[in-house]
Kinemage of the C-alpha trace (Angstrom):
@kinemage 1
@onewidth
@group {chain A} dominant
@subgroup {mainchain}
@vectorlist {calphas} color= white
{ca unk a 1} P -42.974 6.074 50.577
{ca unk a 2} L -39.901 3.428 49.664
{ca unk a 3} L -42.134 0.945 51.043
{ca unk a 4} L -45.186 1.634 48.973
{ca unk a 5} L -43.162 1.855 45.378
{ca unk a 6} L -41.754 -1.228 46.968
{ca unk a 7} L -45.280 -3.243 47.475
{ca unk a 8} L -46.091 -1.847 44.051
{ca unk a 9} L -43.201 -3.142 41.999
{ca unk a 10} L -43.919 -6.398 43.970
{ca unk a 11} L -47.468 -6.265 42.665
{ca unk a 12} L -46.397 -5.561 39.279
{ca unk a 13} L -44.043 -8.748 39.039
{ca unk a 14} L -46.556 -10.866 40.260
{ca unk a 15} L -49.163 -9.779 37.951
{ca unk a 16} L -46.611 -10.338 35.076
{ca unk a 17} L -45.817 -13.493 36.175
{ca unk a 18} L -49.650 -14.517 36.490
{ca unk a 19} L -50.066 -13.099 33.155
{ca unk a 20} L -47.048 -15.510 31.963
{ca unk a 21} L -48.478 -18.259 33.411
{ca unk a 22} L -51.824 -18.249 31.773
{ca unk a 23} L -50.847 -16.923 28.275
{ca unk a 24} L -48.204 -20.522 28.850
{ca unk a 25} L -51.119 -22.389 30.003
{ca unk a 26} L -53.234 -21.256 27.527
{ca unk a 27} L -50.689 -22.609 25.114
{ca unk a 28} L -49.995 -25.906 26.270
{ca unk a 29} L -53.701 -26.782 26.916
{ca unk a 30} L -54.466 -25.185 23.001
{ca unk a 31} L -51.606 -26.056 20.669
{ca unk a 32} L -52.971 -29.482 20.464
{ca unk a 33} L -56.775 -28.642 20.342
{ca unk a 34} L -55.730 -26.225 17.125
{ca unk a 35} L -57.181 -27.616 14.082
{ca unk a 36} L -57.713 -26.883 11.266
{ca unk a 37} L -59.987 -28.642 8.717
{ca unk a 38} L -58.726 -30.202 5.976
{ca unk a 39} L -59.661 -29.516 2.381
{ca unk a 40} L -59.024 -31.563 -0.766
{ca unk a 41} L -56.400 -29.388 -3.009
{ca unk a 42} L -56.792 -31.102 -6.339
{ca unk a 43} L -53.504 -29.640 -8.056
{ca unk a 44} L -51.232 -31.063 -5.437
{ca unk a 45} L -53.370 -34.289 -5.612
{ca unk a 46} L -52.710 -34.258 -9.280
{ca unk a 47} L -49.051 -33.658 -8.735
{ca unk a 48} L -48.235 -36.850 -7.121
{ca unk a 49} L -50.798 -39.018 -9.940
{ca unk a 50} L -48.623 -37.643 -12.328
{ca unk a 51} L -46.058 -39.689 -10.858
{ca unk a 52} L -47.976 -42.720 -10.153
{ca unk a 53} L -47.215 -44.503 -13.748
{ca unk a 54} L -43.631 -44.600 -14.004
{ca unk a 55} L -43.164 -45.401 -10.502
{ca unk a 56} L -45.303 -48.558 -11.225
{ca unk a 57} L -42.809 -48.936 -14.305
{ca unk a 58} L -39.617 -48.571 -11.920
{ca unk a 59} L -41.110 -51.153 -9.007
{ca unk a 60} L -40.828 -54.145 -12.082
{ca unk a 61} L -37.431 -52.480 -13.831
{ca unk a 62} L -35.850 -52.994 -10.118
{ca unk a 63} L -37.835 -56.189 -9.348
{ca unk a 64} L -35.483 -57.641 -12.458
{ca unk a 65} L -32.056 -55.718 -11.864
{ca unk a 66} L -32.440 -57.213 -8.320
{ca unk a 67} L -32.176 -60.720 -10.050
{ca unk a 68} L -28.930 -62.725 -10.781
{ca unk a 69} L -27.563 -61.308 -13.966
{ca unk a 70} L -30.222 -59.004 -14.251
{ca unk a 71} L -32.399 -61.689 -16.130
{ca unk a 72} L -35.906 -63.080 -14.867
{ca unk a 73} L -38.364 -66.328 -16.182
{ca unk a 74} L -41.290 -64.657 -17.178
{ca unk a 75} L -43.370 -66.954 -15.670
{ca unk a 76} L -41.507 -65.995 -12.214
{ca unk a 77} L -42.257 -62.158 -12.720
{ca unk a 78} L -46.334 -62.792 -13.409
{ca unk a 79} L -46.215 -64.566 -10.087
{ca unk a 80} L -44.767 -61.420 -8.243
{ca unk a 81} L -47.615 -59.481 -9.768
{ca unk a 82} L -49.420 -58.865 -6.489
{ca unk a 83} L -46.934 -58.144 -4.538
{ca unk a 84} L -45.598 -55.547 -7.308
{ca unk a 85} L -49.312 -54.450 -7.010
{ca unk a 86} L -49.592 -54.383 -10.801
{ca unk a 87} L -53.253 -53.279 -11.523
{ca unk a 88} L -52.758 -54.801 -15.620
{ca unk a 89} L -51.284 -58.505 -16.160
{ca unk a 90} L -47.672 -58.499 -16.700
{ca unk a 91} L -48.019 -59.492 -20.585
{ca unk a 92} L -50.230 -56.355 -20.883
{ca unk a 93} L -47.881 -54.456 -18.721
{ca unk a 94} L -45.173 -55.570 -21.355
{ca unk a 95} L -46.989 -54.349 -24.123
{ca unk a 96} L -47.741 -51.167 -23.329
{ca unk a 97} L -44.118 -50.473 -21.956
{ca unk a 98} L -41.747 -52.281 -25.050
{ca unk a 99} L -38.488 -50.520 -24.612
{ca unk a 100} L -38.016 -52.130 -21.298
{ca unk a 101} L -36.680 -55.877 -21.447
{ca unk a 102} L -36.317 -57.703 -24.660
{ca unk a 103} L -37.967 -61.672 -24.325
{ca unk a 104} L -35.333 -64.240 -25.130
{ca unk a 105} L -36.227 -68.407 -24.318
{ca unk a 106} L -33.644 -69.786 -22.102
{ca unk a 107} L -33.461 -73.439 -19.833
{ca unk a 108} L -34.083 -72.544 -16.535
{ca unk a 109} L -32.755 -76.060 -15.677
{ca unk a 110} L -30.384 -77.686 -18.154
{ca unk a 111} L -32.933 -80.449 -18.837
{ca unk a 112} L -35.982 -78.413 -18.773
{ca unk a 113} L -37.680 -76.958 -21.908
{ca unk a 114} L -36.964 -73.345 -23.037
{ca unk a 115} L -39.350 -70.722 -21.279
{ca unk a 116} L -39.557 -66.750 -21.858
{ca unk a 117} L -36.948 -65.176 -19.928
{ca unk a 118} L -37.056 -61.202 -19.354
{ca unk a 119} L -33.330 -59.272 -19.891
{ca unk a 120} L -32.667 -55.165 -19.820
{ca unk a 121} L -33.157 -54.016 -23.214
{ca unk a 122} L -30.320 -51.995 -24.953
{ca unk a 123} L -32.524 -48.658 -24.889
{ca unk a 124} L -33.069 -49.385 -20.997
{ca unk a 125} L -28.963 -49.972 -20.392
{ca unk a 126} L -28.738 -46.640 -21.851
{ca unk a 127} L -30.757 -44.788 -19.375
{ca unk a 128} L -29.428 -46.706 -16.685
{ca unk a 129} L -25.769 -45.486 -17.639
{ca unk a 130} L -26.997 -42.059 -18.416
{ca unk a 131} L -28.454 -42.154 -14.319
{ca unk a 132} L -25.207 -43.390 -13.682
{ca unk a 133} L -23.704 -40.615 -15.049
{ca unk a 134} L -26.011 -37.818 -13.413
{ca unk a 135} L -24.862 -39.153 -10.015
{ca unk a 136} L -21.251 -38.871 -10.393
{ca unk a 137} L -22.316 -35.624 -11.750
{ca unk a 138} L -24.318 -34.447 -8.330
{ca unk a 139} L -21.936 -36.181 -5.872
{ca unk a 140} L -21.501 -33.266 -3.679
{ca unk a 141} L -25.040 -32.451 -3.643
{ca unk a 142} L -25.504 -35.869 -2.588
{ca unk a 143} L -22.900 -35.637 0.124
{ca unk a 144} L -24.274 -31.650 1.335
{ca unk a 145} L -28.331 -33.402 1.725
{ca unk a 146} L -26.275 -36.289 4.270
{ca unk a 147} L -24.897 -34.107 5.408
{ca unk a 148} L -27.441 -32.160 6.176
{ca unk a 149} L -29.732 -34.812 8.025
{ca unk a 150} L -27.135 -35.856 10.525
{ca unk a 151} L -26.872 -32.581 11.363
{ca unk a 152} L -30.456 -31.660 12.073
{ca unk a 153} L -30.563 -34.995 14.249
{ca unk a 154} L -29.967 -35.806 17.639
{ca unk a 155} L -26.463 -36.396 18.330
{ca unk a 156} L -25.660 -36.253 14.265
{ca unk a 157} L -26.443 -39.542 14.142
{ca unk a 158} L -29.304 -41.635 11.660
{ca unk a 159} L -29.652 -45.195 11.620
{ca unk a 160} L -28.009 -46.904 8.537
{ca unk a 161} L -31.975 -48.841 7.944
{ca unk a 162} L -33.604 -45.765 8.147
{ca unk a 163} L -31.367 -43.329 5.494
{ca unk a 164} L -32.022 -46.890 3.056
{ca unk a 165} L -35.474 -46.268 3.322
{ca unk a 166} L -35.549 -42.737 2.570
{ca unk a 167} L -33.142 -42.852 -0.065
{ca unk a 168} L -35.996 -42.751 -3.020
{ca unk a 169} L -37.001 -39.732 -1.386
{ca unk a 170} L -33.627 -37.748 -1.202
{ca unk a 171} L -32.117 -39.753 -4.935
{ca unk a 172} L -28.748 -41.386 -2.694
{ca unk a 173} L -27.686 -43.728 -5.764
{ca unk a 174} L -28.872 -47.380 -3.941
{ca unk a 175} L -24.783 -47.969 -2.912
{ca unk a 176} L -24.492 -45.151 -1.662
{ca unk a 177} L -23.613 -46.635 2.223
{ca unk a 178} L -21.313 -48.697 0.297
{ca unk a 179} L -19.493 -46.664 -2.335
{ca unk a 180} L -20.056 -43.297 -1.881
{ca unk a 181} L -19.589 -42.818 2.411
{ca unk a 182} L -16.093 -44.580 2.520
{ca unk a 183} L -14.718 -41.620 -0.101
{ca unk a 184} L -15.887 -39.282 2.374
{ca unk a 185} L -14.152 -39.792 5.725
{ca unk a 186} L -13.737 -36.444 6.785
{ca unk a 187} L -17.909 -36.105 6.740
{ca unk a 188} L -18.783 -39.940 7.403
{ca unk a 189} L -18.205 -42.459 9.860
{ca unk a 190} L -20.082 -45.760 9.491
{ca unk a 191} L -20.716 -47.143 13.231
{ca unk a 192} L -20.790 -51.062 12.298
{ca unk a 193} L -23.745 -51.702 9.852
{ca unk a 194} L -26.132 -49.646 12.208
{ca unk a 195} L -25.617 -45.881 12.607
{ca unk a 196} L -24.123 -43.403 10.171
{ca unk a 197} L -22.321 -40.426 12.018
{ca unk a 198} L -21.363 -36.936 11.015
{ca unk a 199} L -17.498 -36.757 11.784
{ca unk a 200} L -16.606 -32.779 11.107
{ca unk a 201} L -19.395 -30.107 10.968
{ca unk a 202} L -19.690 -27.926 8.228
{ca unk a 203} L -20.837 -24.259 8.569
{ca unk a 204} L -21.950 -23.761 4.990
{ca unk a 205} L -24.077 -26.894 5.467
{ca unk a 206} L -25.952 -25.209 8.391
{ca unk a 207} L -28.150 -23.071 6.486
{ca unk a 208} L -31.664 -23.714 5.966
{ca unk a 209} L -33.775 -22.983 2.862
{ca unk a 210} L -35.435 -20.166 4.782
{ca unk a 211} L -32.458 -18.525 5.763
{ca unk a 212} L -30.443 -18.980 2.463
{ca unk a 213} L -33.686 -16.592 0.943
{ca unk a 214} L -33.333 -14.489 3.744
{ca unk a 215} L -29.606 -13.984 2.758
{ca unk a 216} L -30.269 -13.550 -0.427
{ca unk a 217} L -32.874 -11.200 -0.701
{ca unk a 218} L -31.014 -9.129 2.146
{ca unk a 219} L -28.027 -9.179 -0.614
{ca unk a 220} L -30.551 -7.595 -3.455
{ca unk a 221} L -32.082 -5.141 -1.049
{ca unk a 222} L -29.555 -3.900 0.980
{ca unk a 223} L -31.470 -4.348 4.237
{ca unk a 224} L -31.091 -6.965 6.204
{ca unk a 225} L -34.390 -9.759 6.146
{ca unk a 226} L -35.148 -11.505 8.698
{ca unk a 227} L -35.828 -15.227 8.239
{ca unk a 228} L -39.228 -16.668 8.105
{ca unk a 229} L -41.946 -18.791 6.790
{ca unk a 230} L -43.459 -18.102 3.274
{ca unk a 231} L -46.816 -18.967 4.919
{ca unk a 232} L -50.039 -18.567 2.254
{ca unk a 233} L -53.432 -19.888 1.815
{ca unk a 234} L -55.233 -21.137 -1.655
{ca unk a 235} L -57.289 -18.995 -2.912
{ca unk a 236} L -60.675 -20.300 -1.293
{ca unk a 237} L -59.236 -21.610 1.717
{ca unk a 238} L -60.602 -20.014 5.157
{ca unk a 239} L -59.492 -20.662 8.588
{ca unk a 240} L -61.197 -19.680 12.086
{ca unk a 241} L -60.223 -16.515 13.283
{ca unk a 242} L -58.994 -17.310 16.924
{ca unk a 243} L -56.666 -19.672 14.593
{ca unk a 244} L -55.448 -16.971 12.297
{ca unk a 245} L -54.585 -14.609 15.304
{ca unk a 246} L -52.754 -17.813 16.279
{ca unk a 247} L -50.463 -18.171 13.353
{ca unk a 248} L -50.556 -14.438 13.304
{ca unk a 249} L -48.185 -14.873 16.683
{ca unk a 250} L -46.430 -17.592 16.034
{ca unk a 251} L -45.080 -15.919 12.701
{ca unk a 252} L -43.777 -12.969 14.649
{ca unk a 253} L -41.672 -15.094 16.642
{ca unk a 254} L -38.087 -15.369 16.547
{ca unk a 255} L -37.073 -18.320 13.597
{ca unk a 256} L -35.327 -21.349 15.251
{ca unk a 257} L -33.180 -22.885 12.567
{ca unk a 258} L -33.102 -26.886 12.321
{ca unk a 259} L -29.806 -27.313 12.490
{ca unk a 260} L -29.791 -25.347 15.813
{ca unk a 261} L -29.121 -27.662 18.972
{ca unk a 262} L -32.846 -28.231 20.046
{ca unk a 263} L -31.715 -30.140 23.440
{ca unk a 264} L -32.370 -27.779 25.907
{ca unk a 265} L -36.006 -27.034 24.157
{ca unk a 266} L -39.285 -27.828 25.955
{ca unk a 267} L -41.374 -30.551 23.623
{ca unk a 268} L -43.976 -28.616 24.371
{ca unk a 269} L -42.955 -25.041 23.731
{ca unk a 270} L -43.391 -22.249 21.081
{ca unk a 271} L -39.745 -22.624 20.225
{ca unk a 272} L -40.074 -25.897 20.102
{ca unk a 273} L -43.299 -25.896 17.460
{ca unk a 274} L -41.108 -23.494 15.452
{ca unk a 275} L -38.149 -25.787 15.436
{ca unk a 276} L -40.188 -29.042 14.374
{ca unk a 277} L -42.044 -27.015 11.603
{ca unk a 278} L -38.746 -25.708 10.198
{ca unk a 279} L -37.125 -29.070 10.496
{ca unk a 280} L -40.376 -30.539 8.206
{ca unk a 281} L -39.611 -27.359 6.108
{ca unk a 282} L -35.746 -28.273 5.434
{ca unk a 283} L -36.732 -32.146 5.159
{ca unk a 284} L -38.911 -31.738 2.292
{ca unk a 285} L -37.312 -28.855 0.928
{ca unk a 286} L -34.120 -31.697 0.448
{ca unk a 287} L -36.552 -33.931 -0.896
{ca unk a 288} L -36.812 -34.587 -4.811
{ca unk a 289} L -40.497 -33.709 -4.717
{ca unk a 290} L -40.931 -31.676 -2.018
{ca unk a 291} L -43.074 -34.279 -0.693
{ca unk a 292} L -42.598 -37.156 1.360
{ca unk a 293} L -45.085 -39.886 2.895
{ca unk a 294} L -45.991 -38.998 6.466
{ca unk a 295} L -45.644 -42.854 7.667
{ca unk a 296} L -41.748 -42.399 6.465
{ca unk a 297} L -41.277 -39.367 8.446
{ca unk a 298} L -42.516 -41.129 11.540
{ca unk a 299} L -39.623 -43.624 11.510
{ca unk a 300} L -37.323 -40.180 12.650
{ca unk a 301} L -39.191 -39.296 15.597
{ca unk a 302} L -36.285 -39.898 18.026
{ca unk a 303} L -33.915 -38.799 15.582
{ca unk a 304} L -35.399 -35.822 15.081
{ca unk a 305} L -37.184 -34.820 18.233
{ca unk a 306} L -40.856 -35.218 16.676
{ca unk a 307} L -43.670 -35.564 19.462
{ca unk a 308} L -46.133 -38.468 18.542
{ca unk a 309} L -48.887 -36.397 17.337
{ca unk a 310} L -46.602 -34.704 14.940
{ca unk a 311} L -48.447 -35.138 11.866
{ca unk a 312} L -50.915 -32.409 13.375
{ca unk a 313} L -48.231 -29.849 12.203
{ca unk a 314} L -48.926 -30.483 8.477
{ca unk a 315} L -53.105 -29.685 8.924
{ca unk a 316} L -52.573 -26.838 11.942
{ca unk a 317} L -49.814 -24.835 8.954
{ca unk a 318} L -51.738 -25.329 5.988
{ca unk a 319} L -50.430 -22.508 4.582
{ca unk a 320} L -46.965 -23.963 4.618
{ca unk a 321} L -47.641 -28.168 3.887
{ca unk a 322} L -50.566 -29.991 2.686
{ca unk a 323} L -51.276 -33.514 3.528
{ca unk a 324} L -52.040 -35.516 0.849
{ca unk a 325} L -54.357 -38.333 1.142
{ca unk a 326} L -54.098 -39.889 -2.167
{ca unk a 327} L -53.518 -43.492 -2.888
{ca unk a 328} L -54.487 -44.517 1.064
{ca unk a 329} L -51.518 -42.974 2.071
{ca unk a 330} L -50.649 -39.444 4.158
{ca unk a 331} L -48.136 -37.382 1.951
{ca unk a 332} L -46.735 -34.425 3.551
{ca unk a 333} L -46.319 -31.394 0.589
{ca unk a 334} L -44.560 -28.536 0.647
{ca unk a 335} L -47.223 -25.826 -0.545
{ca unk a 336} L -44.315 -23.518 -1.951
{ca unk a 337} L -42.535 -25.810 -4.163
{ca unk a 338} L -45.355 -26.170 -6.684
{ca unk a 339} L -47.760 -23.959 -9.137
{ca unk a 340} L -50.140 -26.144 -9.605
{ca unk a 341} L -49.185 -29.703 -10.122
{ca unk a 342} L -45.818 -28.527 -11.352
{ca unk a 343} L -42.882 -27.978 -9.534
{ca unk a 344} L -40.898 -24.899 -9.407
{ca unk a 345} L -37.385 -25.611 -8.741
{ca unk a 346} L -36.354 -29.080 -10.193
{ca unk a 347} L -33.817 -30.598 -8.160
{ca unk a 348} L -30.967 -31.775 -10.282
{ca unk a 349} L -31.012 -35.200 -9.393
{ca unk a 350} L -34.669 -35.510 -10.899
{ca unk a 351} L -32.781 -35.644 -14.180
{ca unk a 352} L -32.321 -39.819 -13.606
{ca unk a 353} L -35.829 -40.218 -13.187
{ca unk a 354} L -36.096 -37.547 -16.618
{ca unk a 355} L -34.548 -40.072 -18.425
{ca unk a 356} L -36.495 -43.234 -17.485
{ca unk a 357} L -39.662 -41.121 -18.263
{ca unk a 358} L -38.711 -40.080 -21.794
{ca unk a 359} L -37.796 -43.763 -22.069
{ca unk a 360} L -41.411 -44.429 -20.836
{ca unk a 361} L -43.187 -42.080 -23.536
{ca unk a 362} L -41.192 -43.577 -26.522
{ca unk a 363} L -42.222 -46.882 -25.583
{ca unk a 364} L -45.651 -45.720 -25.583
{ca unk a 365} L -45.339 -43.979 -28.745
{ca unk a 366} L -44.435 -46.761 -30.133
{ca unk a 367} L -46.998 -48.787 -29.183
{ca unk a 368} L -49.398 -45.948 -30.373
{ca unk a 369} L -47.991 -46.589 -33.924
{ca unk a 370} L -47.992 -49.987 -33.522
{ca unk a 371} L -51.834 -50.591 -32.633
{ca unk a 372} L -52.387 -47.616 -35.337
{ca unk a 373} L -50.444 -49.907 -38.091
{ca unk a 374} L -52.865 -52.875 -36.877
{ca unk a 375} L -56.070 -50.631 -36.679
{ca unk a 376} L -55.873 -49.074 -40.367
{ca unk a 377} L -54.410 -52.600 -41.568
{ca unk a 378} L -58.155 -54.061 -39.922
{ca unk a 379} L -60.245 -51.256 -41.800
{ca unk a 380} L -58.220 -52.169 -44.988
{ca unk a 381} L -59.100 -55.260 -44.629
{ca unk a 382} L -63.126 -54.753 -43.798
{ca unk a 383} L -62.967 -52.598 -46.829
{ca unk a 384} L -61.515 -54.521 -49.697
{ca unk a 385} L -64.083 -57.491 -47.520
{ca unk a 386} L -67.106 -54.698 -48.781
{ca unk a 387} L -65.345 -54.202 -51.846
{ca unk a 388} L -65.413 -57.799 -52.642
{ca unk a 389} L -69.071 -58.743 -51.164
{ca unk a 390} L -70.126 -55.730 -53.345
{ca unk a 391} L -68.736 -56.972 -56.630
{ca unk a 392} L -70.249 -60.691 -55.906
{ca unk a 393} L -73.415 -58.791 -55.314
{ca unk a 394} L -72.642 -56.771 -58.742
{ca unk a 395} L -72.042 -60.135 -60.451
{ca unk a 396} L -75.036 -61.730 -59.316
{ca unk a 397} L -77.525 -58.707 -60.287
{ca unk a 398} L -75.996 -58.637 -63.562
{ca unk a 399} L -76.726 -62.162 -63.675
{ca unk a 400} L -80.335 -61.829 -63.172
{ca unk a 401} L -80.532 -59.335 -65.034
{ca unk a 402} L -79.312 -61.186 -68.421
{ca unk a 403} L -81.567 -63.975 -67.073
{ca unk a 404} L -84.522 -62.071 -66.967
{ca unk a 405} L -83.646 -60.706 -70.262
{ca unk a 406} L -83.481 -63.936 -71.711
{ca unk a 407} L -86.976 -64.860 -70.407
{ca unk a 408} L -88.043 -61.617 -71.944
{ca unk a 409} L -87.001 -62.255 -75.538
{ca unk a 410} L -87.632 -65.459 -75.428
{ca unk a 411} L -91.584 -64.830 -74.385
{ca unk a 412} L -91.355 -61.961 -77.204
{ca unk a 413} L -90.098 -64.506 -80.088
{ca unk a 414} L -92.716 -66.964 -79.563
């Protein structure tokens, strides 16, 4: 009898473990084949095109503060068009943006003739102190989002090259390696020019978005909320069904946060697809946007523990990210940032690039009034031009007139 429960619980084990084996099996062969088609979402499209004219502006303000004494030859600057990838000339480009630069002539050799030279205006030295300003203003927010990307990487540490690249992406001030890690020694240490390294880790920094809401919505309800994705479709937006059941299952499981040690984590596990997708999550939830282009994220792969077809995360969760395509370039989007082409929580550091856009629109205004002053001073002029053809033509048919009248009494009197 022992023996039979015995060859039965064997049985049992072994069927479990075949069991385990396919569902694994099943995942490793499917997780890459699972794909989802991607659709155009117009509103997140529109979202980064809002963006696309003052960053055009900001590529030729920092073209000239890059330049000894912050001063440029004109001539130099329409020369560096293409590579600016200006799509107007740069006197046009001047035009329609005046409260940039102010033109001044200047020698560019003592000898030489005077040329147009380009300096910051006044209006633009405002906004540039004013950004100045918001920075000292957001230091520790600045320090927390470091902060947090050491400590979601392998090792806690990021190569100094790469954090300079991203730094548009995150707002770090452009010094920041400079001026703002040496006042920080108890987070920072700079590793020669090359790696940056988390010294001391910091418990209230290891909280993701996710499980910040989680906290705080266990706070209002008294219960206590597990973390996990806000994962939602647009309206209009289907997906297979074998690929919803997927999703379905992966939801369910436990959340792996992204500043959990992911060494011991199989590249090509469940876990594992959960860590990456929260690590994407917490990146572009630090972002200013909420987006960031996918080519950028690429340069983190070993930092970060991406595999090399990682981008397939951002089409296979559509209902957290969207992949934009605009401008010939892959943008990775965080779906629950925005309602519509807006976002939803501003990021305080987007008040520097606030600034330099209400700098923008005044410029334009004033160009508005400008080619309005020109356009009604043109009709004035076409109509006191009628007024006076009219009044030769009134002349000269009062002249015939008189003439003919002439002839007329004349022919009467004889």
């Amino acid at each position: 009898m022992f023996n039979h429960r015995h060859t039965i619980s064997r049985y049992q084990i072994a069927s479990k473990t075949s069991t385990a084996i396919r569902f694994w099996n099943q995942f490793t062969v499917s997780i890459s084949s699972l794909k989802v088609v991607w659709r155009k979402d117009k509103k997140l499209d529109q979202a980064i095109d809002n963006d696309k004219s003052w960053r055009q502006c900001a590529k030729v303000v920092k073209e000239v503060l890059n330049e000894p004494n912050q001063v440029i030859p004109l001539r130099y600057l329409r020369k560096r068009r293409e590579r600016l990838r200006l799509p107007v000339k740069i006197d046009t480009f001047l035009r329609r943006n005046p409260c940039l630069f102010d033109v001044y002539y200047d020698r560019i050799k003592p000898k030489t003739d005077p040329v147009k030279f380009l300096k910051v205006s006044e209006k633009l030295q405002r906004v540039l102190d004013q950004q100045a300003r918001v920075y000292v203003d957001n230091e520790m927010l600045i320090v927390e989002k470091l902060c947090k990307l050491l400590m979601m990487s392998k090792n806690n540490v990021v190569s100094a090259d790469k954090l300079i690249h991203v730094k548009r992406e995150f707002g770090f001030p452009n010094d920041f390696l400079v001026n703002l890690v040496p006042r920080y020694p108890e987070y920072f240490r700079l590793v020669g020019d090359s790696f940056l390294e988390l010294v001391n880790w910091n418990p209230k920094f290891a909280k993701s978005v996710i499980e910040q809401r989680a906290d705080k919505e266990s706070e209002l309800t008294g219960v206590r909320i597990r973390p996990s994705f806000d994962w939602k479709l647009p309206s209009g937006f289907l997906i297979r069904k074998e690929m919803r059941e997927w999703i379905r299952d992966w939801m369910e499981r436990p959340y792996v946060s992204p500043y959990d040690d992911a060494s011991n984590l199989d590249q090509a596990s469940l876990e594992m697809e959960k860590r990456t997708v929260g690590v994407f999550h917490e990146l572009l939830s630090l972002s200013l946007y909420k987006r960031i282009p996918v080519p950028i994220l690429g340069k983190f792969t070993d930092e970060y523990r991406f595999s090399n077809a990682f981008s397939s995360v951002f089409t296979r969760h559509s209902g957290l990210f969207y992949m934009s395509l605009k401008g010939g370039i892959k943008t990775a989007m965080l779906r629950e940032a925005y309602k519509g082409d807006q976002l939803i929580d501003r990021d305080p550091l987007l008040d520097i690039n606030d600034c330099f856009i209400e700098l923008l629109d005044e410029g334009h205004e004033q160009r508005e009034k400008q080619l309005k002053v020109r356009y009604q001073a043109a009709q004035n002029d076409m109509e006191m031009a009628a007024i006076r053809n009219s009044t030769s033509s009134d002349e000269s048919e009062e002249l015939d007139e008189s003439e003919e009248l002439d002839e007329s009494e004349e022919l009467y009197s004889s």
